[in-house]
N, C-alpha and C positions, 0 to 999 in steps of 0.2 A: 193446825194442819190435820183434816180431816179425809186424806184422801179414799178416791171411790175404789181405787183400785190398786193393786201392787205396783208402786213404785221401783226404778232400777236408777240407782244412784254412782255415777259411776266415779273410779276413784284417780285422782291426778294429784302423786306425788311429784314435786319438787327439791327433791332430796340426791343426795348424793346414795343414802345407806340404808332406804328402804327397802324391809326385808325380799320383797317379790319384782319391783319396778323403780329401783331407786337409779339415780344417773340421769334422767332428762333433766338435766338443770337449763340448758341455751332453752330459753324464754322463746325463742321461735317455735322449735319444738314440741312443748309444753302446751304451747298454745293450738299447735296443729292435731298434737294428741286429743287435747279439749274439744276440739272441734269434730273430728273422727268420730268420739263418744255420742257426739249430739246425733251426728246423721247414722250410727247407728240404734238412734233409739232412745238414749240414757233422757232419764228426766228429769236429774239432775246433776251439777260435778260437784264433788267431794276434794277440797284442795288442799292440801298439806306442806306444810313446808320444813319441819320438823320429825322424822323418828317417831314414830308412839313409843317401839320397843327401846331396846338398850341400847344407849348409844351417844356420842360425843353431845359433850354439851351445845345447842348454838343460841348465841345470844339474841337481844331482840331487835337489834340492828340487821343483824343478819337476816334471819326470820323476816323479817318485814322487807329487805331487799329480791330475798328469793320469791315471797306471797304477793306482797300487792302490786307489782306489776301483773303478773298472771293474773290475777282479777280484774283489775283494770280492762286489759285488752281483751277475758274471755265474756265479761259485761258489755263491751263492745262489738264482740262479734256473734254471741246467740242469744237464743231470748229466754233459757230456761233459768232454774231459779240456780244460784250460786251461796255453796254449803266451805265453810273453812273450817279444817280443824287444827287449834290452837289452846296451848294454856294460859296465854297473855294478853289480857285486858287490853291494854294498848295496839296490841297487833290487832284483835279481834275489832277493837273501835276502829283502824285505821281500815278492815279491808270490808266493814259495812259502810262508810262510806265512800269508799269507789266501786260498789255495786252488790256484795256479799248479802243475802239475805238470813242465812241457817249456820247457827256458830254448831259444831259439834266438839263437844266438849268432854272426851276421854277420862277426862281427871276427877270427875264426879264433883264440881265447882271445890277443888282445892282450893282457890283464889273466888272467894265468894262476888270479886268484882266483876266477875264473865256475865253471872245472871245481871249485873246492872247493867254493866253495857250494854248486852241482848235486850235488855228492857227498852232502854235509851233508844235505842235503833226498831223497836218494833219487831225484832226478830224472832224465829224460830228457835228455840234453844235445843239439842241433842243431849239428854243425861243417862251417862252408861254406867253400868255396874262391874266398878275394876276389880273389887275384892282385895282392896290394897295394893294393888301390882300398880305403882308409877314409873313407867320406864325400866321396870325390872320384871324378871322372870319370875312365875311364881316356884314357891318352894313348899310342899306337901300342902297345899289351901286345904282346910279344911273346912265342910260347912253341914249344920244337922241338916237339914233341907234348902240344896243349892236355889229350888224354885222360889220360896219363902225370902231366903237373905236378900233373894236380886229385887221381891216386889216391897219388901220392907225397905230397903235401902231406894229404890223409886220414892216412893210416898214421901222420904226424908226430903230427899233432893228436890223433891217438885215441888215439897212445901218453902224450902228454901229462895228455888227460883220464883214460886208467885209473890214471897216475901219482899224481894227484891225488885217486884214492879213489872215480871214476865204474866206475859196473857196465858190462863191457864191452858188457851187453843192455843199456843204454839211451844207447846211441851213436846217434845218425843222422846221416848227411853228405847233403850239400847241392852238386853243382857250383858254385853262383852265376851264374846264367843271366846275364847281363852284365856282373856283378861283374869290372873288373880283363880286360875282352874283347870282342873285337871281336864282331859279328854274325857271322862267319866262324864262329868260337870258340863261340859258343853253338849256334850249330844241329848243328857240329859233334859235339857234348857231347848233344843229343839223337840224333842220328842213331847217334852209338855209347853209348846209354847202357846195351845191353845188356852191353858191357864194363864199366861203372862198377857195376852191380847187382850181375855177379860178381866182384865186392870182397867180398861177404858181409856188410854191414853195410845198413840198410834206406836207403833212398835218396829223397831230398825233394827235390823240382821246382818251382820258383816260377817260372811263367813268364807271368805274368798282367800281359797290357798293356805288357811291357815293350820295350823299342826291339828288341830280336829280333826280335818280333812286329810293329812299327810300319816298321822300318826292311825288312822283308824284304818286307813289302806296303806299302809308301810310303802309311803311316795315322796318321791324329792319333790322340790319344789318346783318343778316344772311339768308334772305328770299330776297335777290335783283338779284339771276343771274339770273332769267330770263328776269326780266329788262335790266341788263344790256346787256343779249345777244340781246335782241330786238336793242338798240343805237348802237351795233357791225353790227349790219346787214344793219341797216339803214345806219352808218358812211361809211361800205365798198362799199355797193350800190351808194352813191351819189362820191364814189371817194377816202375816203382818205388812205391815204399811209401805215400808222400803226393804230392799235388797241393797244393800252394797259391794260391788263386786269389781274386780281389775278388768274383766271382760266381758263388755257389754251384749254385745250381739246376739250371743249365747244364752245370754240370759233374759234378753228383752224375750228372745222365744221360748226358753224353757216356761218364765212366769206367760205368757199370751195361752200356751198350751195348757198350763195350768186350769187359767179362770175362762179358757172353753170348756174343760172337764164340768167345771163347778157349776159354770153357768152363768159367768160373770162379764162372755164377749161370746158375739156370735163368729163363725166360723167365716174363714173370709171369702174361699171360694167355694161353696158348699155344691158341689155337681153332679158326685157320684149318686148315681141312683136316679137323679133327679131329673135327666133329658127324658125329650120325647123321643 
């Protein structure tokens, strides 16, 4: 995955207990949320069915009842590409085939059968840099150069997934915007993500609502998009490939306004100045 321009990924949790949008569980819902995302813009959806952060266990019965139905019918009803994030093999194989293209894969292949399957299926694989945070909070992470751990631990993981039979073009890495880090760490990770772009591999930013954003402007969790559109504009500007964000609309424009800046789209209705 090579893309030309900043992607906006939008995110559909199916959870009961996620931390920003968790409770659409009725599959009607879910699916008209999916769709909302599309006609405003998203380029692609990001489906969850599980917690990333701390949180009850669900098994993969579960999991798979709440995910591949959503897949199914949001395959069915748009044409954009369909991204799941899961740590199970099996889940991950069941919802590339009823239409999933992009596994994104949080856990930095803990279960090194995610890269096979993603192989198996031709897909896209997402590798992020947790910094040991599985489902848990981090506690003092320490790192000598947080820039350095996240592209060393890339390079592992990549080498891993082509191991396993993934096309070296459908790699994407992820920093982990709080993942296993402090506030420090994360804005740091933005501030130089022009060193993480020139890694050469396409680069995914999820920095949507999260304590980055809440903790750097002392904001609940209802009062962060503007923060986080601020880390969208900044991520698309220095380069990277996708945005991930709960709220697409805002974001389709913040990054369009970007790569007019840059020079990366022309303006849509360009008139001032310009009548006779």
């Amino acid at each position: 995955m090579n893309p030309e321009r900043c992607l906006v990924m939008g995110i559909l949790n199916r959870t009961p207990d996620s931390f920003f949008d968790g409770g659409r569980m009725a599959l009607t819902d879910a699916v008209a949320h999916g769709i909302a995302m599309v006609e405003q813009g998203a380029d692609i959806i990001d489906v969850g069915a599980v917690k990333a952060g701390p949180g009850p266990h669900v098994d993969e019965a579960e999991e798979i009842a709440r995910l591949i139905p959503l897949v199914r019918e949001l395959k069915s009803a748009t044409q954009i590409p369909l991204s799941i994030e899961t740590s199970s093999p099996r889940v991950a194989e069941e919802a590339f085939e009823v239409g999933a293209s992009i596994l994104n894969d949080v856990t930095g292949l803990a279960d090194p059968a995610l890269a096979k399957v993603c192989a198996g299926a031709q897909g896209t694989i997402v590798l992020m840099h947790h910094g040991g945070q599985l489902r848990g909070r981090p506690r003092h992470p320490r790192y000598e150069d947080v820039v350095v751990d996240v592209i060393e631990t890339w390079k592992r993981l990549a080498d891993e997934a082509v191991s396993a039979g993934v096309d070296p073009g459908s790699i994407v890495v992820d920093p982990g915007l709080d993942f296993g880090k402090t506030t420090f760490h994360s804005l740091e990770l933005v501030r130089r993500l022009d060193e993480l772009v020139a890694c050469g591999w396409p680069v995914l930013v999820a920095p949507s609502n999260k304590d980055v954003v809440g903790e750097t402007l002392g904001l609940p969790l209802d009062q962060r998009l503007e923060g986080t559109l601020a880390l969208v504009a900044l991520s698309a500007q220095k380069g990277a490939a996708i945005v991930r964000v709960h709220d697409v609309r805002p974001a389709v424009r913040a990054v369009a306004m970007v790569e007019a800046v840059v020079g990366h789209r022309p303006p849509v209705a360009p008139l001032r100045g310009l009548w006779d």
